[in-house]
C-alpha positions, 0 to 999 in steps of 0.5 A: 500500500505504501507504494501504491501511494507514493506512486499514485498519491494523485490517485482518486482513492488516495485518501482511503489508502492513506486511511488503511496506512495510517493506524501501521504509524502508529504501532511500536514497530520501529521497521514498520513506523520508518516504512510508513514515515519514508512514504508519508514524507516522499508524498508530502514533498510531491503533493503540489496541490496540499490536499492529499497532504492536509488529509494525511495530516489530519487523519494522523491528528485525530487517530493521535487524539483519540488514542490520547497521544499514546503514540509512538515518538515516530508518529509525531516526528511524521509531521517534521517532514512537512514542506510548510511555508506558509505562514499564519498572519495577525488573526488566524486562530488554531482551529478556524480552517481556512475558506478559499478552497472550494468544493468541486464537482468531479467535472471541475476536478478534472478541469482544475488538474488540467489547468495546474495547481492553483496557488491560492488553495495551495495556500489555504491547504498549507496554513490547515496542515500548519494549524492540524500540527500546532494543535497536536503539539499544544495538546500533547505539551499539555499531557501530565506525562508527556516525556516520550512525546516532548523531544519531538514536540520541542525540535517541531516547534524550534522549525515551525515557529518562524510560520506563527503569529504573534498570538500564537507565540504568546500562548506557546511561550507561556505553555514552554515556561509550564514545561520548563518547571517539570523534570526533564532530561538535559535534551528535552531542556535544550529543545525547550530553551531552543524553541522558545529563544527562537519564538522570542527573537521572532516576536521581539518586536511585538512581544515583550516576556521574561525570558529569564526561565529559559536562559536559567535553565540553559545556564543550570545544565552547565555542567552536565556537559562535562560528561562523556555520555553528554558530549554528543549534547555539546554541538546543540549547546553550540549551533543555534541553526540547524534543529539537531544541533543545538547547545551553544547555538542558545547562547548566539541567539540569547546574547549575540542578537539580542541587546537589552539582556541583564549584564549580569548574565553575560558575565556569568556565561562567560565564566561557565564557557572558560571553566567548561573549556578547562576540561572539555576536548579539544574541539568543544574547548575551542568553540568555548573560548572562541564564544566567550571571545565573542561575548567579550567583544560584544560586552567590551565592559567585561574585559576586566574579568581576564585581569588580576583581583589586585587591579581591579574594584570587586563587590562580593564574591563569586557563587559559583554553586548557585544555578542562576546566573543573576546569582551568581555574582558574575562580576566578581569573577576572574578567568583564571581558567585562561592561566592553565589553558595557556598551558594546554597540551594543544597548541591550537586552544594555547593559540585561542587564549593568547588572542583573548585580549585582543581586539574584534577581528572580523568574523569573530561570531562565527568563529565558533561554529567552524571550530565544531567542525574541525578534526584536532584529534589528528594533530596530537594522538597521531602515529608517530606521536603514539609510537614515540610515546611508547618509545619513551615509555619503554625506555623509562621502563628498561631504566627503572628495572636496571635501577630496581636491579642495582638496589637489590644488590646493593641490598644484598651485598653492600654498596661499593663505598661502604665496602671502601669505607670498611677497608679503610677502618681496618687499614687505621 
């Protein structure tokens, strides 16, 4: 059946195939969801009229609904294979359809499918498909236990959001604050964080809201990063562009692009950027001190924080404990960090942290995200350098056993000098 639609998804009985296949999407079985989701996704991105598409995502939305969102993840991620474009304007509302497709006769079908697709009922079918989604997303944010669900949830909304209304935003961004407060896994937080960043940056000109929660929670989950099994985490805390990577990338929207934040933030971001690339590989080191770099040149006020205490006027102390940035005293702080990374074993970060007093080079904003892509592992932990550091190790071996063999003779028989001193009694 799947590839009788993909193959003929113009076909008259399309939307009863769809039907049949829609109930296989939803079961627990991986084969079978990824079978169901690669044809659903081929028919979304060749339906130029929308309709087979809005049917589809329909259908899905209601059989979601009435088996109250016990679904598979794989069900919901469906939708992130939609080709939306079209965006919803002051004064649509999630649940009004939309008016300008009209219902034909088979006549007129057949005369429009010779004429084409008409833009205008492309449009129309567009902004339903959108609505059908955003309200399934609202629903299932809404769901006491929805931690199966919320990962998936979170990455359509950071790629839908530029589609939304002012009005819509404002209540996503309140329902987000909701899901916030609850125990999440450190992915789902840099989802949420995610999302709502970019809704703000969206609707900053129309929308003025607190978002001292999101970038709180961004700020408390700092050093989670510093274990191995959260290093794949690292490159989403450090893009901000594409959904699946994300965990810099918060920073770049939250401070980068945006003026009016608490200065208070900034400097405690820094600090949290230069502790994390004390002990973080190579790659992530670099892409933290080329971020905190750019903070520094943005916020030129907090250069300080790379001098000696002696030279400069501190208030308080630095609270390093504390998970919220306005509490933590940022100012207080100093990047002694930068004293040991001088020292690094690789040249590249010893490199970086010289420059960081330096003035703005152009480009610097960007910098960071090319470091995620370089390899730096080969420069250090080549053959040779192995094989000379097994040399060496070796060699440092072969001495300590001579060493180890000239004390235990020493042991047994005498060391030459007591020998000499010996004879040298008896001689007297």
């Amino acid at each position: 059946m799947c590839e009788l639609l993909k193959n003929h998804y113009q076909f008259n009985l399309a939307d009863t195939l769809s039907k049949a296949i829609i109930p296989f999407a939803l079961l627990s079985n991986v084969e079978t969801g990824e079978i169901v989701h690669a044809c659903f996704g081929e028919v979304f991105r060749g339906d130029a009229q929308g309709q087979i598409t809005f049917s589809i995502v329909r259908q899905l939305a209601e059989k979601m609904k009435a088996k109250n969102y016990h679904v598979s993840p794989n069900a919901v991620q469906i939708f992130l294979d939609l080709p939306l474009h079209e965006a919803l304007v002051e004064g649509d509302e999630l649940g009004v359809k939309s008016h300008k497709k009209r219902h034909l006769s088979e006549v007129d079908k057949i005369l429009a499918e010779s004429e084409g697709p008409d833009p205008a009922v492309y449009k129309a079918f567009q902004k339903d498909s959108l609505q059908e989604v955003l309200l399934t997303y609202f629903r299932i944010l809404k769901l006491p236990r929805n931690e199966k669900l919320i990962h998936v949830v979170l990455e359509g909304l950071a790629k839908f959001g530029h589609l939304l209304n002012s009005h819509i935003i404002g209540d996503l961004l309140e329902l987000l604050k909701s899901v916030l407060q609850q125990e999440l896994p450190i992915e789902s937080v840099l989802k949420c964080v995610l999302a709502s960043l970019r809704l703000l940056q969206i609707a900053s000109s129309v929308i003025s809201t607190d978002d001292s929660l999101f970038l709180s929670r961004l700020y408390a989950t700092r050093f989670d990063y510093l274990l191995p099994c959260n290093y794949p985490l690292i490159p989403d805390f450090l893009e901000c562009i594409d959904v699946r990577i994300s965990l810099f990338s918060y920073l770049q929207i939250g401070f980068l692009q945006r003026k009016e934040l608490l200065h208070e933030r900034v400097a405690a971001y820094i600090k949290a950027l230069t502790t994390l690339s004390l002990q973080l590989p190579t790659k992530y080191a670099m892409a933290c001190i080329s971020l905190s770099h750019s903070l520094m040149n943005r916020y030129p006020m907090y250069s300080s924080l790379i001098e000696n205490e002696e030279g400069r006027r501190i208030s308080g102390q630095f609270q390093l404990q504390k998970d919220v940035p306005e509490h933590v005293n940022g100012h207080a702080a100093t990047l002694w960090e930068c004293c040991l990374l001088r020292d690094h074993y690789d040249g590249n970060v010893v490199k970086a942290v010289k420059e960081f007093g330096e003035k703005r080079s152009r480009g610097r904003d960007e910098m960071w995200k090319e470091m995620l892509k370089k390899d730096f592992g080969h420069k250090i932990f080549s053959i040779k350098s192995v094989t000379k550091a097994k040399e060496r190790k070796q060699g440092s071996e072969e001495e300590e056993e001579e060493e180890d063999i000239d004390e235990l003779i020493d042991d047994a028989f005498g060391s030459d000098s007591e020998e000499d001193q010996e004879w040298s009694v008896c001689l007297n």
